[in-house]
C-alpha positions in Angstrom: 9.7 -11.7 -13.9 13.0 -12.8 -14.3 14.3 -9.4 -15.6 13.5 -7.9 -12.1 16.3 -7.5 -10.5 17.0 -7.5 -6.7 19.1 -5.6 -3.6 19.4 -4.7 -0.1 19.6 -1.1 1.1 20.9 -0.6 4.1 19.3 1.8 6.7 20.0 2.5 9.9 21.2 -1.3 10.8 17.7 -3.1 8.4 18.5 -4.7 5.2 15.7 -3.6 3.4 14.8 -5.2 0.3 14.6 -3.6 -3.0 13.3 -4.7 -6.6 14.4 -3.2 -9.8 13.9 -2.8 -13.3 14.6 -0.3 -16.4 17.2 2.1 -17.1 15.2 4.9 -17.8 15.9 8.5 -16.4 12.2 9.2 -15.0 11.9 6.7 -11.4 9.0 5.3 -10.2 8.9 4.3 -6.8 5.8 1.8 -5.9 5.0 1.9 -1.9 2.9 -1.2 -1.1 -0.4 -1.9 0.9 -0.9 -4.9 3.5 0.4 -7.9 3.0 1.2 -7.0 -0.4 5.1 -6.7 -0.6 7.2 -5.4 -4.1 5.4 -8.7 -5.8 2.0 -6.8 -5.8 3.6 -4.0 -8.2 4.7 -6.9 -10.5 2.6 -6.0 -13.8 3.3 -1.6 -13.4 7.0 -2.4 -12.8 7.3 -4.5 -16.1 4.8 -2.0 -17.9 6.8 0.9 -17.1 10.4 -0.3 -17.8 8.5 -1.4 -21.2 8.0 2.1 -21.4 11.1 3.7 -20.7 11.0 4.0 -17.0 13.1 2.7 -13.9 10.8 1.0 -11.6 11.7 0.7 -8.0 9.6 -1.7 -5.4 10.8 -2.0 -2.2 9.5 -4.5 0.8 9.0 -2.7 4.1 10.3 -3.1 7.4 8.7 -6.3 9.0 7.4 -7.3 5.1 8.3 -9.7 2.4 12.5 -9.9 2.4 13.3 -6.6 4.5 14.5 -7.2 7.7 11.9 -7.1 10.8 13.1 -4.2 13.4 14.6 -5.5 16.6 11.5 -4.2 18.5 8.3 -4.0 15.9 5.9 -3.2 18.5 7.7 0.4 18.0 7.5 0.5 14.3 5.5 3.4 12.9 4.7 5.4 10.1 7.8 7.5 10.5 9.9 4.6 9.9 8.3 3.8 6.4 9.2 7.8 5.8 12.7 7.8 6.8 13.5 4.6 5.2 12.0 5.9 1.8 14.4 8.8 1.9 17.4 6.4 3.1 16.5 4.4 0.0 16.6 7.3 -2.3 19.8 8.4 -1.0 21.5 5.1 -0.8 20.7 5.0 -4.8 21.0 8.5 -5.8 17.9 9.4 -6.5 17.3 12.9 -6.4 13.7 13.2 -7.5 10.7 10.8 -8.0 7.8 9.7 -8.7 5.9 8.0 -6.4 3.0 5.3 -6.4 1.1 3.9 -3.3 -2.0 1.7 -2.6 -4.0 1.7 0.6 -2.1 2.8 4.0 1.1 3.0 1.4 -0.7 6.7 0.6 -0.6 7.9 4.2 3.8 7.7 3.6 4.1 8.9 0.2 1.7 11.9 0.6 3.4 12.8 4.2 6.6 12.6 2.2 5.8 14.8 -0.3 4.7 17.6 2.4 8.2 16.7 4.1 10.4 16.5 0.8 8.7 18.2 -1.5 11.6 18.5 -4.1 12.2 15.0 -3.9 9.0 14.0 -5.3 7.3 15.1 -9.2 4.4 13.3 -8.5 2.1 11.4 -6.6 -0.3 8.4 -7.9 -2.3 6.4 -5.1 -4.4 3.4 -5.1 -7.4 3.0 -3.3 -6.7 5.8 -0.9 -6.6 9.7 -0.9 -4.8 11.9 0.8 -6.2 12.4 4.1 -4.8 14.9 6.7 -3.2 13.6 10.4 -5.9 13.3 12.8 -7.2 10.9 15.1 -8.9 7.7 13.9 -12.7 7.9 14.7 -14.2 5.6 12.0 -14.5 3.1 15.1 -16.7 5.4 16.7 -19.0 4.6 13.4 -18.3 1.0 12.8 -19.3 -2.3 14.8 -17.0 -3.9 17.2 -15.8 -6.4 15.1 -14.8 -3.5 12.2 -11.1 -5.2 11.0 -9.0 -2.6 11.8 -10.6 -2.6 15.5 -9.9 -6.3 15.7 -6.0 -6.1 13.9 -5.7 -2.7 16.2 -5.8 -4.8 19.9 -2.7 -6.2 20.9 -2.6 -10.0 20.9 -5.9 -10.4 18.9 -4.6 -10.5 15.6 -1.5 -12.6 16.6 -3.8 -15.4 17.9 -6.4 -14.9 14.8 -3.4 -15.4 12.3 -1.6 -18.0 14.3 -3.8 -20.6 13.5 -2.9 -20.6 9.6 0.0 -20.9 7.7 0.8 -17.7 5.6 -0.5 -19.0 2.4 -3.7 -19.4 4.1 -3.6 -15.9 5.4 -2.7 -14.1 2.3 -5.4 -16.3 0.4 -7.6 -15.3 3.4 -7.2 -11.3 2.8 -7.5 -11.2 -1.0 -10.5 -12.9 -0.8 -12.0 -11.2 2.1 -10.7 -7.5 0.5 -11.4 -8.0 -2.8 -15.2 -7.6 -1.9 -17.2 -4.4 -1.9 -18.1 -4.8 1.8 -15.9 -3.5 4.8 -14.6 -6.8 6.6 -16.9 -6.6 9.9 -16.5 -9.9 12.6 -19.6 -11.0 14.5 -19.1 -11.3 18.3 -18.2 -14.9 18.3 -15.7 -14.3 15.3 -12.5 -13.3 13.8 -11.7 -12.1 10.7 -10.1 -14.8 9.4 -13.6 -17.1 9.9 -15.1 -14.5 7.5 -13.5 -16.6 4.7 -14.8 -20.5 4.2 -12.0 -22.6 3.2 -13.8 -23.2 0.1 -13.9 -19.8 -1.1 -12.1 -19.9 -4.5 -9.2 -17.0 -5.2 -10.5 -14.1 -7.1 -10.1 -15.0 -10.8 -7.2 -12.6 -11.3 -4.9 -13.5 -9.0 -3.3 -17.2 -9.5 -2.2 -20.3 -7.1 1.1 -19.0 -8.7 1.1 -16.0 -7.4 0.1 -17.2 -4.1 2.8 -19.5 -3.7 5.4 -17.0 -4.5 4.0 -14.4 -1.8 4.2 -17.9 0.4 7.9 -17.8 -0.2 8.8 -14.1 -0.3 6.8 -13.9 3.1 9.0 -16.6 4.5 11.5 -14.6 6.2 9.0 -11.7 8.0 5.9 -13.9 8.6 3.1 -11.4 8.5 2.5 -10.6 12.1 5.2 -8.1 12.5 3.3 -6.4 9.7 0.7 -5.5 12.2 2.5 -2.8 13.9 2.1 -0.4 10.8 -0.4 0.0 9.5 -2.5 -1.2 12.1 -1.2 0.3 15.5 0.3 3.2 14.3 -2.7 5.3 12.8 -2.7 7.7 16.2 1.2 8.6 15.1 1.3 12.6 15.8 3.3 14.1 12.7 4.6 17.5 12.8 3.8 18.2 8.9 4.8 21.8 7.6 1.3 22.0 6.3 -1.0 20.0 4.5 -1.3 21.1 1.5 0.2 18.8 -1.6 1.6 21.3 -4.3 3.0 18.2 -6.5 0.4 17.3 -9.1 -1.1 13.6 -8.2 -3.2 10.7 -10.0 -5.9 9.0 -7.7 -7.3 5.6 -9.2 -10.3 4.0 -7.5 -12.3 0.9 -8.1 -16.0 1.5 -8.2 -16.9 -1.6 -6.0 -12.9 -0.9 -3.0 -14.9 -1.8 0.5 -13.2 1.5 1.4 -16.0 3.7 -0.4 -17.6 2.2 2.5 -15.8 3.9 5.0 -17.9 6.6 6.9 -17.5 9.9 5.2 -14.8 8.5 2.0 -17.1 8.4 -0.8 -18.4 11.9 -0.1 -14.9 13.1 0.4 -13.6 12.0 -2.6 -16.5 12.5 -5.1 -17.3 16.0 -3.9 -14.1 17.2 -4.3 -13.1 17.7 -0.9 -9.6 16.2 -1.0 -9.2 19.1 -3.3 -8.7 21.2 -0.8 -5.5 19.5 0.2 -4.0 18.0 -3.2 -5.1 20.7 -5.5 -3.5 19.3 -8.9 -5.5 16.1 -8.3 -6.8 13.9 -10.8 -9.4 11.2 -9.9 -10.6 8.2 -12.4 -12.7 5.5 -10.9 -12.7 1.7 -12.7 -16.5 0.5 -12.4 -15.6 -2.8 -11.5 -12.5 -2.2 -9.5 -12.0 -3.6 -6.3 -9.8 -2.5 -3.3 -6.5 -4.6 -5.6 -6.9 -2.9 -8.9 -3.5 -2.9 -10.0 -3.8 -6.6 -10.1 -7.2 -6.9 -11.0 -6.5 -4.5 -14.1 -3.2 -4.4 -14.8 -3.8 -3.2 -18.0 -5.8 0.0 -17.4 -4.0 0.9 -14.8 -0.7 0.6 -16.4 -2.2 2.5 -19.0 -3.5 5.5 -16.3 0.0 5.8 -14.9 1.6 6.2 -18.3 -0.4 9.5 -19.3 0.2 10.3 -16.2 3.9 10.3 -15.9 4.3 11.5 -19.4 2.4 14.1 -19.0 4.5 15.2 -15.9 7.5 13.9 -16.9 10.6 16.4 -17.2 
């Protein structure tokens, strides 16, 4: 970990934090889920610089050691899309590859349709591509559905404000990291869905939840709420929606989001075809909705044939 080296990219008045590692010519740019922050691409970043690629993690607005913006309850997808570009600029990057898990996929694949000869190729986590359009999975989901609860101003702030953030992020791994979408009873939040108890999945380590305690000291997590949560009705004015770069989609057999009304027939039919052509799909049979972490290993090993085999 030590060989991972560290900056702050200005953009447009944000110090937004960057990891780094490799020399190589061919850049990999990770894009993280929530709460995960750059520490989450810890084993691919290593992995890849191994392998003769520079591996660039940044934290996002309101995340890890970036800067919060002066008013987060305006933060939005957008944001995550001009600052990528800003980043790319600031360090000269003409062309990369990127790699996203969960609501990460939503700004790399938008990206992409903006930029497209800024980006060779796409791999995503846990999530497809999935075209602008209103949210309507709470239309087909029980009250107490997460992204319902996280969604209403206030609730989440007062949920979470009863732990510390070790607590939290312990909290979410455990509660995500199961094969069921996170649903609250009437009389609950989504943080009592977890007991005290509950032991951290084997794969990740008291280690490595003490060093997302410290890296999530400056932003807190709350800020984080904005985007993803309260931004999914963003209107985007895309030039189309069709993905011409060629992209990698790894999903875990047992992600909670196979649960999601209409996903698993979407991606196992083919569907999301339609939009990102050139699109591979391998499923892990005992992946969860953290795979990268859960599997380091394999999916290190998934990106590599991947970015060799689109590598210039």
């Amino acid at each position: 970990m030590n060989e991972i080296k560290h900056r702050y990219v200005e953009v447009k008045g944000l110090k937004l934090h960057v990891a780094e590692i490799g020399l190589g010519q061919s850049v990999v740019v990770f894009l993280h889920g929530f709460p995960e922050i750059w520490y989450s691409w810890r084993h691919q970043m290593i992995a890849l610089s191994s392998a003769g690629y520079r591996a660039i993690a940044p934290d996002y607005r309101g995340y890890g050691l970036s800067d919060s913006p002066p008013e987060p309850g305006n933060a939005s997808f957008g944001d995550l899309i001009t600052d990528l570009l800003a980043i790319l600029d600031a360090l000269s990057l003409p062309k990369v590859f990127l790699v996203a898990k969960d609501f990460g996929a939503r700004p790399a694949y938008f990206f992409a349709l903006l930029y497209p000869e800024r980006v060779s190729g796409i791999i995503t986590l846990g999530v497809p591509f999935v075209p602008p359009s209103p949210s309507t999975y709470h239309k087909y989901l029980p009250e107490g559905f997460y992204i319902s609860r996280w969604k209403e101003p206030g609730r989440a702030e007062a949920d979470f404000g009863r732990f510390d953030v070790k607590t939290i992020v312990r909290n979410i791994y455990i509660l995500f990291s199961k094969s069921e979408i996170p649903i609250a009873g009437e009389n609950q939040e989504i943080m009592d869905l977890v007991e005290p108890s509950t032991p951290l999945p084997p794969w990740f380590t008291e280690e490595d939840l003490e060093n997302y305690e410290a890296l999530y000291k400056k932003s807190g997590v709350l800020t984080a709420m904005q985007t993803p949560y309260r931004s999914f009705g963003e209107v985007f004015n895309l030039p189309n929606t069709k993905v011409e770069a060629p992209a990698l989609l790894i999903m875990g057999e047992k992600d909670y989001f196979f649960k999601f009304p209409g996903i698993e027939d979407y991606i196992r039919s083919g569907k999301v075809k339609v939009f990102v052509p050139d699109l591979e799909i391998t499923y892990l049979p005992e992946g969860t909705h953290f795979v990268q972490e859960q599997f380091p290993d394999q999916v290190n090993q998934l990106m590599l044939t991947f970015l060799s085999k689109h590598s210039c």
